[in-house]
C-alpha positions as CSV (number, residue, x, y, z in Angstrom):
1,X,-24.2,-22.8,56.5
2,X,-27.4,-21.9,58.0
3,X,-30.2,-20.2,56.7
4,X,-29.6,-16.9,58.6
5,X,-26.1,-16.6,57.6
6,X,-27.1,-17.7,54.1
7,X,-29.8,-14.7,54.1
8,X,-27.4,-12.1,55.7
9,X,-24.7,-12.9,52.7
10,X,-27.6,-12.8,50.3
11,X,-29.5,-9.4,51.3
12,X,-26.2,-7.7,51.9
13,X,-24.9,-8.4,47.9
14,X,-25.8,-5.5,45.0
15,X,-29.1,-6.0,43.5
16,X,-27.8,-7.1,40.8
17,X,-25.4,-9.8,42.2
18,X,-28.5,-11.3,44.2
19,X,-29.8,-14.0,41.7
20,X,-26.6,-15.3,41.1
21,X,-25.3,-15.7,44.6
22,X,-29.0,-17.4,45.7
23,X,-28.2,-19.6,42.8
24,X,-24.9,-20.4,44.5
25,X,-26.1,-20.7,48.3
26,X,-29.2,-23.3,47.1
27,X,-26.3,-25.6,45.4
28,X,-24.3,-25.4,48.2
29,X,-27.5,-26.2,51.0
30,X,-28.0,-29.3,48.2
31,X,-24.7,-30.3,47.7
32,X,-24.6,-30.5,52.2
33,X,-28.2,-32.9,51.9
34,X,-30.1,-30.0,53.3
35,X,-32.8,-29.7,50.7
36,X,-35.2,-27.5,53.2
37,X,-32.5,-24.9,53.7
38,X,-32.3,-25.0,50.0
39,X,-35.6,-24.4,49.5
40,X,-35.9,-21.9,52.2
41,X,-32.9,-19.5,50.5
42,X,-34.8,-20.1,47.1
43,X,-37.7,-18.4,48.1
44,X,-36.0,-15.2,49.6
45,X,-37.1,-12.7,47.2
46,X,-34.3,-10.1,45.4
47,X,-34.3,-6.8,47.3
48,X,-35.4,-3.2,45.1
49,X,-33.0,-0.5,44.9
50,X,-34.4,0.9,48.2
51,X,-34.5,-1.9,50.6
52,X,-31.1,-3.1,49.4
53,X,-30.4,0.6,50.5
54,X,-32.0,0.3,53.8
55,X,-29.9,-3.0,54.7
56,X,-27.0,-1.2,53.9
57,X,-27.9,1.0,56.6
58,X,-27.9,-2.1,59.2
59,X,-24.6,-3.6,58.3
60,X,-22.8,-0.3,57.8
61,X,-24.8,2.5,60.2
62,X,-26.0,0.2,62.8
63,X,-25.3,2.7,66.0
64,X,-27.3,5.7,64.2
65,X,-29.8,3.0,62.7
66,X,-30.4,1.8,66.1
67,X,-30.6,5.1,67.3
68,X,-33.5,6.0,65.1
69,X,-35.4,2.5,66.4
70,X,-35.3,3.2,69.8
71,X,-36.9,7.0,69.5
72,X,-39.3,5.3,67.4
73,X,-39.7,3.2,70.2
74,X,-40.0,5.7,72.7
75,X,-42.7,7.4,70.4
76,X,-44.9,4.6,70.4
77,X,-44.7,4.4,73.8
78,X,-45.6,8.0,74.3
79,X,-49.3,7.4,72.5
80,X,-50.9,7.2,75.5
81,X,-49.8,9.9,77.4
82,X,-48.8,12.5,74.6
83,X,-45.7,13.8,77.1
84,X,-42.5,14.3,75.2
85,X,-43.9,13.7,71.8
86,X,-43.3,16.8,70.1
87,X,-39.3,16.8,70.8
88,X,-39.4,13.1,69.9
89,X,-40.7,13.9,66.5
90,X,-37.6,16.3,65.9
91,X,-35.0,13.7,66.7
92,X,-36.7,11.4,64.4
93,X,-36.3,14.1,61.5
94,X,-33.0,14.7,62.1
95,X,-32.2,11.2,62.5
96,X,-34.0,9.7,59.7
97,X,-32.5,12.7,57.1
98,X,-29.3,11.4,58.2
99,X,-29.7,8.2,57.3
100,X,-31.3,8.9,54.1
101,X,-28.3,10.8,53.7
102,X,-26.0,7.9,54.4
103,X,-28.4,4.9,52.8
104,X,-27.3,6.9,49.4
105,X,-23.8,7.7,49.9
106,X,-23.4,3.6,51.0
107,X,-25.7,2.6,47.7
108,X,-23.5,4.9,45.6
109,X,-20.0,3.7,47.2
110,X,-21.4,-0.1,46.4
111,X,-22.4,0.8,42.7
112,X,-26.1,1.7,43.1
113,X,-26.6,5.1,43.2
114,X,-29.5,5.9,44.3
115,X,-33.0,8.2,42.2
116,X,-35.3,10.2,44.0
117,X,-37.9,7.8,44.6
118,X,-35.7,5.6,45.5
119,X,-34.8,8.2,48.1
120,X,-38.5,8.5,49.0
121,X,-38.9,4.9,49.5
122,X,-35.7,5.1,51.6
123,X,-37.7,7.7,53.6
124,X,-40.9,6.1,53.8
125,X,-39.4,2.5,55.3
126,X,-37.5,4.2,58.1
127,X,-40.8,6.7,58.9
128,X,-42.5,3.4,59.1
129,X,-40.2,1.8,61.6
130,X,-40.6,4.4,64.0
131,X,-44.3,4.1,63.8
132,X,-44.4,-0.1,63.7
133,X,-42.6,-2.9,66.0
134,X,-42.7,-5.2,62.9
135,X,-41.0,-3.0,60.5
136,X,-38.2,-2.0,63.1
137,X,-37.0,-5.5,63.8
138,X,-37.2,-6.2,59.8
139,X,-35.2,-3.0,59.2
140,X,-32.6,-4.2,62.2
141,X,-32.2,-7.4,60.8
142,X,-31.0,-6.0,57.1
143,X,-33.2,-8.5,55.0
144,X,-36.2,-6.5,53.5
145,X,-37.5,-7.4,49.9
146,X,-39.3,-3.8,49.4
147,X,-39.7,-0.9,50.9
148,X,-42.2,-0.2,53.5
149,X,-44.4,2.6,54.3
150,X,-47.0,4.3,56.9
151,X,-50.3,5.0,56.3
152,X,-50.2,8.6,58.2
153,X,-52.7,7.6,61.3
154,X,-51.9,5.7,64.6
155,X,-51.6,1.8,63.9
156,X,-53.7,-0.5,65.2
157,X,-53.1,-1.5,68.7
158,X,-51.6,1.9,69.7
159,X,-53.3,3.5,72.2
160,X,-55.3,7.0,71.3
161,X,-53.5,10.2,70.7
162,X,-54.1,13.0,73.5
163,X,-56.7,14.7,71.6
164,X,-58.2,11.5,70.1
165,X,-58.5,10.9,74.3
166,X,-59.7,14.4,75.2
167,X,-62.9,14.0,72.5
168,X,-63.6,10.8,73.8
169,X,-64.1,12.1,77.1
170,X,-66.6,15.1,75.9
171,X,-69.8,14.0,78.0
172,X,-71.7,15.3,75.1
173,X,-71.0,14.9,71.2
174,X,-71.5,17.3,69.1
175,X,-74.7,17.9,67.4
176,X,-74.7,16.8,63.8
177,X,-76.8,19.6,61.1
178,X,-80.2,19.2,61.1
179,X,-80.1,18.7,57.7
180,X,-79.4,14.7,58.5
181,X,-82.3,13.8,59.1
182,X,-84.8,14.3,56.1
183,X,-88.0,17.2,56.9
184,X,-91.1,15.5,58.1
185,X,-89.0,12.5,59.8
186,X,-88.7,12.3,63.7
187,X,-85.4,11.2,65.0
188,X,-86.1,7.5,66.9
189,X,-86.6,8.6,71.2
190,X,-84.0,7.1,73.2
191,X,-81.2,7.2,70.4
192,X,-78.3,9.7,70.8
193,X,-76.5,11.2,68.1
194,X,-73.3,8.6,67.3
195,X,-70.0,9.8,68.8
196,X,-67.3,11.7,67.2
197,X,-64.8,9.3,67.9
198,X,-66.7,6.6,65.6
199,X,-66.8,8.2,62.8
200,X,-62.8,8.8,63.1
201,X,-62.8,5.2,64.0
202,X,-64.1,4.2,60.3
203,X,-62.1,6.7,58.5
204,X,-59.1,5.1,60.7
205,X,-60.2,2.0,59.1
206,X,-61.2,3.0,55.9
207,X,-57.2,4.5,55.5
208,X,-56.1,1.3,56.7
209,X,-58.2,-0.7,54.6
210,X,-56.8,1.6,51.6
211,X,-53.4,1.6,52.1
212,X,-53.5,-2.0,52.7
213,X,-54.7,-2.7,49.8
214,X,-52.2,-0.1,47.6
215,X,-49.6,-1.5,49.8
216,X,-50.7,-5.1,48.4
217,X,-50.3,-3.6,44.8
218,X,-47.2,-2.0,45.3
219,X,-45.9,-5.6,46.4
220,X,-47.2,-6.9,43.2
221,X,-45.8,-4.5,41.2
222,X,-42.2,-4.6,42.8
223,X,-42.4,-8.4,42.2
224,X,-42.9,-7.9,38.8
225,X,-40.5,-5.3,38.4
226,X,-38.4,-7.8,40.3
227,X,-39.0,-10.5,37.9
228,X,-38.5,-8.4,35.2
229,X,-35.6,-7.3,36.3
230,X,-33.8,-10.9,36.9
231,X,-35.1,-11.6,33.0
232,X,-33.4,-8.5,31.8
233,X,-29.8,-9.4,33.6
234,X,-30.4,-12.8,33.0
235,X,-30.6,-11.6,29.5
236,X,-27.3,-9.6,30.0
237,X,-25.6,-12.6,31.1
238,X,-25.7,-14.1,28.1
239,X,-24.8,-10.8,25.9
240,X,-22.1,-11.1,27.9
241,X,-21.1,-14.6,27.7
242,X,-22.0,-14.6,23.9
243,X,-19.9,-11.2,23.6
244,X,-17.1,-13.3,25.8
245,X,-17.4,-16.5,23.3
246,X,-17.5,-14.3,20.3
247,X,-14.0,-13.0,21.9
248,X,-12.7,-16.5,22.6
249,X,-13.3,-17.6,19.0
250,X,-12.2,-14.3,17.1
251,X,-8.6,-15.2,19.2
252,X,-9.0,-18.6,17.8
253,X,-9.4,-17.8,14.2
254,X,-6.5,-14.7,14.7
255,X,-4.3,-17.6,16.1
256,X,-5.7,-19.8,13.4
257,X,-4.6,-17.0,10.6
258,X,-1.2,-16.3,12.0
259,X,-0.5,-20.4,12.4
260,X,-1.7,-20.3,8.6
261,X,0.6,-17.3,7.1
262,X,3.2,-18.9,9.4
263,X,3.0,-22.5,7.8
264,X,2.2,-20.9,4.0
265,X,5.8,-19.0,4.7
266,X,7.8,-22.4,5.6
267,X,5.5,-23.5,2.3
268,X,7.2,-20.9,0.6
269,X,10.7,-21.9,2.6
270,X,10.4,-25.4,1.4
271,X,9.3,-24.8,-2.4
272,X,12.7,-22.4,-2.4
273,X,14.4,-24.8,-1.1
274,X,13.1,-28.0,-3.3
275,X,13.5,-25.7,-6.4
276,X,17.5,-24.8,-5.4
277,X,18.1,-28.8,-4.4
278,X,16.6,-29.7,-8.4
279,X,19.0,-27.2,-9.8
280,X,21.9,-28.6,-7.9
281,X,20.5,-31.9,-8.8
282,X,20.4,-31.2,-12.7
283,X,23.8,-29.3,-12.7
284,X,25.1,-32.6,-11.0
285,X,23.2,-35.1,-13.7
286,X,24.6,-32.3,-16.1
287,X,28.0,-33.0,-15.0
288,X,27.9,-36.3,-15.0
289,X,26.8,-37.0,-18.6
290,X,29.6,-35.1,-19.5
291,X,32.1,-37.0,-17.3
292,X,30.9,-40.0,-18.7
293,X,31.1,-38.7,-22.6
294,X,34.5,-37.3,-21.7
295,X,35.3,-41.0,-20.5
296,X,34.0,-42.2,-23.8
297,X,35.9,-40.7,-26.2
298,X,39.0,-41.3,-23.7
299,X,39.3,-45.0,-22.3
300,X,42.6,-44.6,-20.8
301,X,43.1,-41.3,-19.5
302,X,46.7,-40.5,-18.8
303,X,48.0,-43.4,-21.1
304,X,50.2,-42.1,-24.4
305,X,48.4,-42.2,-27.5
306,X,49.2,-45.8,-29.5
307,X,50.4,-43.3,-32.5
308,X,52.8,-41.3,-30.4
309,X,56.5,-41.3,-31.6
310,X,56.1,-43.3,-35.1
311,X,57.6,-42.3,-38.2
């Protein structure tokens, strides 16, 4: 065992399953010596609803899955130039309500069914593959922890949008209001009027900054939820192996009860049969005393009387 198989078996099991089966793979990495690759699989994190969803989607829609990557790719590639983008945009729509289509029938089929924000999250992580490298190859592999999402604006490191371009290459910004710069105040000589394109620069930023940071939470809350969640079927275990137990001993005493009411009946049996054995005994003792007072009174049994034939 390795630690990508190991990770592989473990992202593709139910939610619910997952705790269990890491437990299972770290004994096994120990029981082989390999104490690293058990600590390694300790520390994968259990999947939400969702992203168990969306690795669903990588073992069992892997063609339309890959499908959806490479437009995404395609799309990212298209930044620059803008050409194509607009019929690139529709393939991704249909593509990606396909999948969502599939992730639930696949969650459903495997016991999960899946709720509507579920759904959305679904959404969200494959809208956020086709906009980010990184989250392609971790939706390809089938291992994500939590959903992902986009933030709505071009990443960083994608190269400007065709009208982003175009206002770049205004030779002249747009005049801001007069109503800037406070009456009586005379705007520094030399200094133009700041570009456009900086100020979408910071809101760029500013968005990124923000959804960074909500993205940080959501983490924290899904690991919490997460944790939670182990606790709770952790808790379930042990209804269940107390409700099992409780079973085990209820047989016990039933077996215990029938094993008593079987040996009170051969009780019964014996006392019947001790009570018939003294009244044979006492008919016998009876018998004999009188055998024995019959033998009195008659010493000689079958011998004439001494008084027979006189006179």
């Amino acid at each position: 065992m390795d630690f990508s198989s190991a990770a592989d078996e473990l992202y593709g099991v139910p939610p619910a399953d997952f705790v269990e089966t890491r437990k299972r793979l770290v004994q096994e990495a120990k029981g082989a010596g390999d104490a690293a690759l058990a600590k390694r699989i300790g520390a994968l994190r259990r999947p939400t609803l969702s992203a168990w969803a969306v690795n669903l989607l990588a073992r069992s829609a892997a063609d339309e899955l890959t499908g959806l990557l490479d437009v995404g790719e395609e799309m990212r590639a298209a930044w620059g130039s803008g050409r194509g983008l607009g019929d690139l945009e529709q393939r991704r729509a249909r593509l990606v309500g396909s999948l969502v289509r599939t992730a639930g029938e696949l969650a459903a089929d495997a016991g999960g069914a899946l709720r509507e924000q579920a759904v959305r999250e679904v959404e969200d992580t494959l809208q956020a593959a086709t906009v980010d490298a990184g989250v392609a190859e971790e939706v390809r592999e089938g291992r994500l922890p939590q959903p992902r999402s986009h933030s709505g604006f071009v990443p960083a490191g994608f190269p400007m949008a065709p009208e982003d371009r175009d206002e770049r290459a205004k030779p002249e910004p747009r005049e801001k209001p007069a109503k800037r710069e406070p009456a009586g105040e005379k705007r520094p000589s030399g200094k133009k009027a700041e570009p456009a394109r900086s100020n979408v620069t910071r809101t760029s930023a500013a968005r990124a900054r923000r959804a960074e940071t909500l993205r940080k939470r959501a983490e924290e809350a899904e690991d919490k939820l997460a944790e939670r969640e182990e606790r709770a079927d952790a808790a379930q275990r042990e209804v269940q192996e107390a409700s099992t137990k409780v079973g085990r001993l209820r047989h016990e005493l039933e077996r215990a009860i029938a094993e008593r009411d079987a040996a009170s009946r051969r009780a019964d049996r014996a006392e019947q049969n001790r009570a018939r054995a003294e009244e044979v005994a006492r008919e016998a003792r009876k018998a004999a005393t009188e055998a024995r007072r019959a033998a009195a009174r008659d010493p000689h049994p079958g011998r004439p009387s001494s008084t027979a034939g006189r006179g």
